[in-house]
N, C-alpha and C positions, 0 to 999 in steps of 0.2 A: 504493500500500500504506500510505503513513503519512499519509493525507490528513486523516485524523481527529486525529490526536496536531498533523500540522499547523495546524491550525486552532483547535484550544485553544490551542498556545502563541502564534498568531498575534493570538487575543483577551485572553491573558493580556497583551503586551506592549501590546498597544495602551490597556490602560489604565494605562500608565506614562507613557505619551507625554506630554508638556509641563509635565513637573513638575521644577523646578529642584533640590530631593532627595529621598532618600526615606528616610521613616519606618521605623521597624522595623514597624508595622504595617502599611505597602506589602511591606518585604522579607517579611513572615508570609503576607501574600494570595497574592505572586506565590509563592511556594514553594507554599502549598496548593494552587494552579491547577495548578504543573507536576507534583505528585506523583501527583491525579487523569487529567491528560492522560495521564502514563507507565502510570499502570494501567489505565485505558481501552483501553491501546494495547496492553494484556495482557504490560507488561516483568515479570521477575519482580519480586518485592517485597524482595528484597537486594539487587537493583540500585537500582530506584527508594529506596528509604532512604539507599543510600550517597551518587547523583548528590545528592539533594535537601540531603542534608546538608552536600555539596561546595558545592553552590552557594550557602545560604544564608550561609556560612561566610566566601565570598568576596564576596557581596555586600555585606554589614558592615564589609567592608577599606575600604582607603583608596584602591582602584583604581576605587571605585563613589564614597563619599564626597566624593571631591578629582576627578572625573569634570564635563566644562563640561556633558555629557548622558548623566546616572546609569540612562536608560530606554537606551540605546545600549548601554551598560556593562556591563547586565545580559543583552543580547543575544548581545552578546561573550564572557560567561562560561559563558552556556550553551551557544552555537556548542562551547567550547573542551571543557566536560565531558563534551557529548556525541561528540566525537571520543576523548577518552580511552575511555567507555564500549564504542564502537567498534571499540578497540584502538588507537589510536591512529594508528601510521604505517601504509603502505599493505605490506604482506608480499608479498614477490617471491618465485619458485622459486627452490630451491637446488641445480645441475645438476653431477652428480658430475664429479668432477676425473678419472678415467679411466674409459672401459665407457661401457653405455649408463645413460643416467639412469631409473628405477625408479619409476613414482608409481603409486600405489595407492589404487583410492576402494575407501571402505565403506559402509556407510549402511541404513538399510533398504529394504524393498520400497516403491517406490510414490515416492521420492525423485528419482527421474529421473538414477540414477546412470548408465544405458546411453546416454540421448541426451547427456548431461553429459560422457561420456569421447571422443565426436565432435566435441562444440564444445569441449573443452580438445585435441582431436587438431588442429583447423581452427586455431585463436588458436596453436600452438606452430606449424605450418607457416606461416604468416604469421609470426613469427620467426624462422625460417629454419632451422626444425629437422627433422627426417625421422623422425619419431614411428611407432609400429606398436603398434596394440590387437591388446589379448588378452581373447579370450572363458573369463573363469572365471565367470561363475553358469551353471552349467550344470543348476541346479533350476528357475528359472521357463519357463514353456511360450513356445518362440520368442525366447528372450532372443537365443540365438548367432545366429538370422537378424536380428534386429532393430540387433546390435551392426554384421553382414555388411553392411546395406543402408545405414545411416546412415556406415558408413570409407566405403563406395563412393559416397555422395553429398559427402563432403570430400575424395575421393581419398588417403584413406587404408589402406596395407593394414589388415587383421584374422588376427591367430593365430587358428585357431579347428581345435585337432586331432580334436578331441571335438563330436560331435552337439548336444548337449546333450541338452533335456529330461527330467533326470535320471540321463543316462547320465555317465558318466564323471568322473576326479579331479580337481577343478580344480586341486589341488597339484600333482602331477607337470603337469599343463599349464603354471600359474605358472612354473614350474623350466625348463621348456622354453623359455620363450617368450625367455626369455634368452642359451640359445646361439641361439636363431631370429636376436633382435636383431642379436647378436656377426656372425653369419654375414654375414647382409644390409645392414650396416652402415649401422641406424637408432642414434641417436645419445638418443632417448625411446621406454621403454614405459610403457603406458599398463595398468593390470590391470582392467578392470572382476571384481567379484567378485559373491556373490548376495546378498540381502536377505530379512530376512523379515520378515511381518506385526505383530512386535515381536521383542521383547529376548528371545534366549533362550540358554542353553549351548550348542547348537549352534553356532549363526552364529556367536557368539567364540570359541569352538573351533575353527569355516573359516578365518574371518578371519584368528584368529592365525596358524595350519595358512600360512598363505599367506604370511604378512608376513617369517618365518622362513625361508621356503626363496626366497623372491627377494630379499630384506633390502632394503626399499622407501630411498629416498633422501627420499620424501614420500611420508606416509600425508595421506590425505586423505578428512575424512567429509565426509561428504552430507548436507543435511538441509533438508526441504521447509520455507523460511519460514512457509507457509501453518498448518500445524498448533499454533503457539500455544507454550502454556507444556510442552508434552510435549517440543516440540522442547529444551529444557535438558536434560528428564530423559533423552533417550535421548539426549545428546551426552554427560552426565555419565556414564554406562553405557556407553558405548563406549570413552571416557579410562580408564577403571579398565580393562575386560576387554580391550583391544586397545592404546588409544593412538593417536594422532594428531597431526599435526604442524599443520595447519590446519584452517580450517572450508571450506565453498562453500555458500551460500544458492543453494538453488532457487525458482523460481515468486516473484523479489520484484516479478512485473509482476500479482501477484492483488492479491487486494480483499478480503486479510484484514487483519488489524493492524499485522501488524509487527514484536510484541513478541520474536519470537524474534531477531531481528538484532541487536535491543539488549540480547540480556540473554547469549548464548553468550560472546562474546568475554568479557564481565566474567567470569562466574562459571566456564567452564571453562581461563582463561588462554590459552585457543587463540587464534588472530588469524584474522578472515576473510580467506581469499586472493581465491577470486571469487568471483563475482555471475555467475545468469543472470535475466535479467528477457524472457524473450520464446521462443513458441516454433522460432524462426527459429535454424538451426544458426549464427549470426554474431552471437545475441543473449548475449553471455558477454563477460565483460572480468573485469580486477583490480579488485578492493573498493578504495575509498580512503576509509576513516572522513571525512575532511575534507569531501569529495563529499559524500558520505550525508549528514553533519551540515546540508550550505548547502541540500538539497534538503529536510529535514525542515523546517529550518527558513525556507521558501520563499526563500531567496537565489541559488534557480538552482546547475544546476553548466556552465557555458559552457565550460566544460575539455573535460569530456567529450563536448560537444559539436561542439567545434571539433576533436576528434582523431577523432572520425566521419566529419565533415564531410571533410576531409583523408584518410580512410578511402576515402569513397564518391566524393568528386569527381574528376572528369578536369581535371586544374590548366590542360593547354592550353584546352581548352575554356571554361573558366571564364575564363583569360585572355583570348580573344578575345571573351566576352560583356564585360567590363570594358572593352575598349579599343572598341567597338564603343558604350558608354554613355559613356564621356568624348570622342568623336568623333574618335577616329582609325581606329577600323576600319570604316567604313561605318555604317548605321546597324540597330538592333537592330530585330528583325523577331519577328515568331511563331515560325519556326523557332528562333530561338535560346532564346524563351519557353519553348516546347516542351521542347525540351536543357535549360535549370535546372529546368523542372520536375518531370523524367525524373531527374535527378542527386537533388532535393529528394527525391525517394520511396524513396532508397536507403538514403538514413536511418532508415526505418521511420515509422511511423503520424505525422501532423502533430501531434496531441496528444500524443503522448511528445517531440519537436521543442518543442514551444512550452512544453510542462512544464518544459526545462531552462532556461530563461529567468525570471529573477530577478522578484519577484511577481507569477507568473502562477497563482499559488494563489486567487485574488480572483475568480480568472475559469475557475472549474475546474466550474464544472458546463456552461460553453459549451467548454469545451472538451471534456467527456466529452459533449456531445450532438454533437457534428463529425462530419460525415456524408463518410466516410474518401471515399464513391463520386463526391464532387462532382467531386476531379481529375480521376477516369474520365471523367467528363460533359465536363469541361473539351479533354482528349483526343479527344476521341470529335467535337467542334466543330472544332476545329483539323484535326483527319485529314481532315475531309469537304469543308476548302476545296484546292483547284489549290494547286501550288506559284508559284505567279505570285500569289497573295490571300495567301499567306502569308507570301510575302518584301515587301509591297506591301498592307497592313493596308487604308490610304486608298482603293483600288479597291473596298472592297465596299461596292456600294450594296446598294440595296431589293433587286432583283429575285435580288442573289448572295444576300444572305442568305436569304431563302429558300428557295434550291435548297440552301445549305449546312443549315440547320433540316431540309429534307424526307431527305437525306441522313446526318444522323446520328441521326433518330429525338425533333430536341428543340425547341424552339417558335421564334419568330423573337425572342422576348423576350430567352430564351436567349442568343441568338447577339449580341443588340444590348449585353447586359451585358459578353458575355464582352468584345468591340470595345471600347466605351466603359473598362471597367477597365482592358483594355491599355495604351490611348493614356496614360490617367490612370499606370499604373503607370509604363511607362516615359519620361514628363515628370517622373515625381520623383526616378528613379533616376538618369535621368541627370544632374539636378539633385545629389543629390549625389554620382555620379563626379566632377564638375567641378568641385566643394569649394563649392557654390552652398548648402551647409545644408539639410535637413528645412523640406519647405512648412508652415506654423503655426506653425512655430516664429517667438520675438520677433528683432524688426529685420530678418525679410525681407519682399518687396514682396508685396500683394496677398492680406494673410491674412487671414482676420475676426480683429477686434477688434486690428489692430495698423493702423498708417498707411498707406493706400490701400485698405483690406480692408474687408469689407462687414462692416458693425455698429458702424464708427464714422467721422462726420465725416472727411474727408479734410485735411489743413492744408491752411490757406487759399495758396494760390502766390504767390509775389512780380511784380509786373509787369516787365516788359523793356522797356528805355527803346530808345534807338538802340543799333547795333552790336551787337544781343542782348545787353544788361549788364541785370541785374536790376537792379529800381528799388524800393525800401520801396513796398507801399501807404500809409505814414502820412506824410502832406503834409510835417509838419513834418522828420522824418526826410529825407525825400527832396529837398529844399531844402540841408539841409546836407550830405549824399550831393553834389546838384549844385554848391556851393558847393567843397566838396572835390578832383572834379574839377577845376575850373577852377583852383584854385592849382596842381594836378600839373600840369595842360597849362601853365601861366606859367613850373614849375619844369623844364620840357624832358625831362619824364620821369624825372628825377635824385632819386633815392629823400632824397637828406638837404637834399632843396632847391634853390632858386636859388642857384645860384655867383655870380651876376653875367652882365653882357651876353656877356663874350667868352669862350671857350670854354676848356676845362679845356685847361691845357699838363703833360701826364703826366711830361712828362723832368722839367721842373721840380720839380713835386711828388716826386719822386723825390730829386732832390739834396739837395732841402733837408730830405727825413727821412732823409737819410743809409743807403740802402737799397744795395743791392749794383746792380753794372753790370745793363745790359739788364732788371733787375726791374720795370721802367716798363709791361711790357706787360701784365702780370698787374695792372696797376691799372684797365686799360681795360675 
């Protein structure tokens, strides 16, 4: 979504790069560049005025001036405005002190408030809470089956007393759904309400009609990111006639701008609480301005990655693929290939995966052409060999792979890559399970253009004389090399020399340095 605004500011800083300070006429350019990228990105134009002014302001400080790298500095400050912009800290629910807890979305039609009350039903039972949706738009066609089918794909119940379709009061439902709670001792409801195709008397009329007789703990609007600069003005519309306690961006996995995520928090005071970026009922978490910030600003968010990742993996399993690459559990096979890269998909799409990885903005148009189907393919090779060629990579010859190619449909070329990258990948992994360093990387063996590695000279080896002792190749060196020797063999091997012909008496040297009894031996 903000791939555009990222890449303006990605060009703007880059022409900061290597300049020991900056001029007011650099601070003038790069404020011109980010005011253009935030309107491009369709922020409103009181926000972009204010950040732009922030920044400029603090560029001129002495945090940028007195800076060893004032293009860092400026990167820095903008990370930080735009996390203010944001809202700053990341907004948690507020879950009442007795009864059950009461949240209430609003929003308009077409906001994705219905599937939105499912994945905030799925994320609060993953906390350990026992949540129950309530069907109040009972105006659009099919909302109360659509709310029905999405609790029973998160197993969660649905209030739903009323048909819908137009039939029946969502208030007196509201009102209900609360001794329902009480009864059945769910600890969260959840209200879904109706939407309509804009702003009008009525729906705050509903809304309010609702928010009064269940007295929400958290209201909470809806609003599709996708829609632009309207999204402020029907969030400012709904704070007047309703109120709201948080925001929840929809759809921030489209391929619109953006501009409404950075411009609500500023100009309605409200803080975004979540984010859904995906159709998948598991694709919802908490907003965290800081996040958002390092992601606009292509810094990666490895946070939220790593707490997916911990989400979707089987930790023993993972454990035994690790002790199986540092060579204590036997050794790593395609089955186990198979299982990370089974665990790897639960994450969702490889290019949302490798998006949250720190400047991979550089390389975003390969990663939006990634052809999601290749694992399948990759799958579809591995299924079609014996479990004996998959524990046991090294038995497929020619004639296996073949019958594995005719068997899943894909060439022998195929099947030769998938083999070869294997081998290759797990040589480097377990390379570094074993703390052996990244292959390429400087000062390990056999890398191009480091020592032993093809594309440069190898150092020349020293020769070995007798007894395998290296010897100098340069004559004169190795003369005095031998020369050196021969006084240590004169000196009986005694590091500070020839004592003399007769041999060291240790008691002695002991008394006469005045050293404590029996210390003689520790001289030897």
């Amino acid at each position: 979504m903000f791939a555009t605004l990222s890449d303006r500011l990605a060009d703007t800083f880059k022409n900061l790069r290597g300049k020991g300070r900056l001029s007011e006429a650099d601070i003038d350019a790069t404020a011109r560049e980010i005011r253009i990228a935030l309107l491009e990105a369709d922020v409103a134009l009181p926000v972009v005025k204010e950040f732009v002014a922030a920044v400029k302001e603090r560029a001129r400080g002495e945090e940028v001036s007195g800076a060893l790298n004032p293009a860092q500095q400026v990167v820095k400050i903008v990370h930080e405005e735009l996390v203010g912009i944001l809202g700053g800290e990341t907004r948690r629910l507020r879950y009442a002190k007795t009864g059950p807890t009461v949240i209430m979305l609003a929003g308009l039609q077409g906001a994705g408030k219905t599937t939105l009350a499912a994945k905030l039903a799925l994320w609060l039972k993953e906390q350990g809470k026992t949540p129950i949706l309530v069907a109040c738009d009972l105006q659009r066609p099919n909302a109360v089956n659509q709310l029905q089918v999405n609790g029973e794909r998160v197993g969660v119940p649905v209030f739903a007393p009323e048909p819908g379709n137009g039939v029946g009061d969502p208030v007196s439902v509201a009102r209900a759904s609360i001794e329902e709670a009480k009864r059945k001792l769910h600890d969260v409801v959840i209200v879904d309400t109706a939407g309509r195709l804009g702003v009008d008397a009525e729906l705050m009329q509903q809304a309010a009609d609702i928010r009064d007789a269940v007295q929400p703990d958290e209201v909470l609007f809806v609003v599709d990111a996708m829609i632009g600069q309207d999204a402020v003005t029907t969030a400012q519309a709904f704070l007047e006639g309703v109120g709201y306690d948080a925001v929840v961006l929809t759809k921030l996995d489209g391929d619109a701008r953006g501009g409404a995520a950075l411009s609500i928090a500023s100009i309605t005071g409200r803080p975004v609480m979540f984010a859904s970026n995906g159709e998948k009922l598991t694709d919802f978490d908490l907003f965290h301005p800081d996040r958002m910030a390092s992601r606009i600003l292509d810094m990666g968010d490895v946070l939220t990655l790593i707490e997916q990742a911990e989400k979707a993996f089987d930790a023993e399993q993972a454990m035994k693929a690790a002790d199986k690459l540092s060579g204590k559990g036997g050794e790593f096979t395609l089955v186990d290939f198979l299982e990370q890269m089974q665990q790897v998909r639960k994450l969702g799409s490889m290019s949302k995966i490798m998006g949250m990885l720190p400047g991979m903005g550089q390389f975003r148009d390969q990663l939006e052409n990634f052809d999601e189907r290749e694992i399948d393919r990759i799958q579809a090779i591995i299924y079609s060999m014996t479990p004996a060629e998959r524990e046991n990579p090294k038995m497929i010859d020619g004639s296996r792979r073949q019958r594995i190619a005719k068997g899943c449909g894909r060439t022998v070329t195929d099947v030769n890559q998938l083999v070869d990258r294997f081998f290759e990948a797990r040589k480097m992994m377990t390379q570094l399970a074993r703390g052996g360093g990244m292959p390429g990387m400087p000062g390990m063996p056999g890398m191009p253009g480091m020592g032993g590695g093809k594309g440069r000279k190898p150092k020349q080896q020293q020769k070995k004389g007798k007894g395998g002792k290296r010897v100098s190749g340069n004559p004169a060196k190795a003369a005095q090399e031998k020369e050196a020797a021969k006084e240590k063999a004169a000196a009986g091997g005694n590091p500070f020399g020839n004592p003399g012909a007769e041999p060291v008496d240790y008691e002695k040297a002991a008394a006469e340095l005045n050293l404590p009894k029996d210390f003689s031996k520790f001289l030897k």
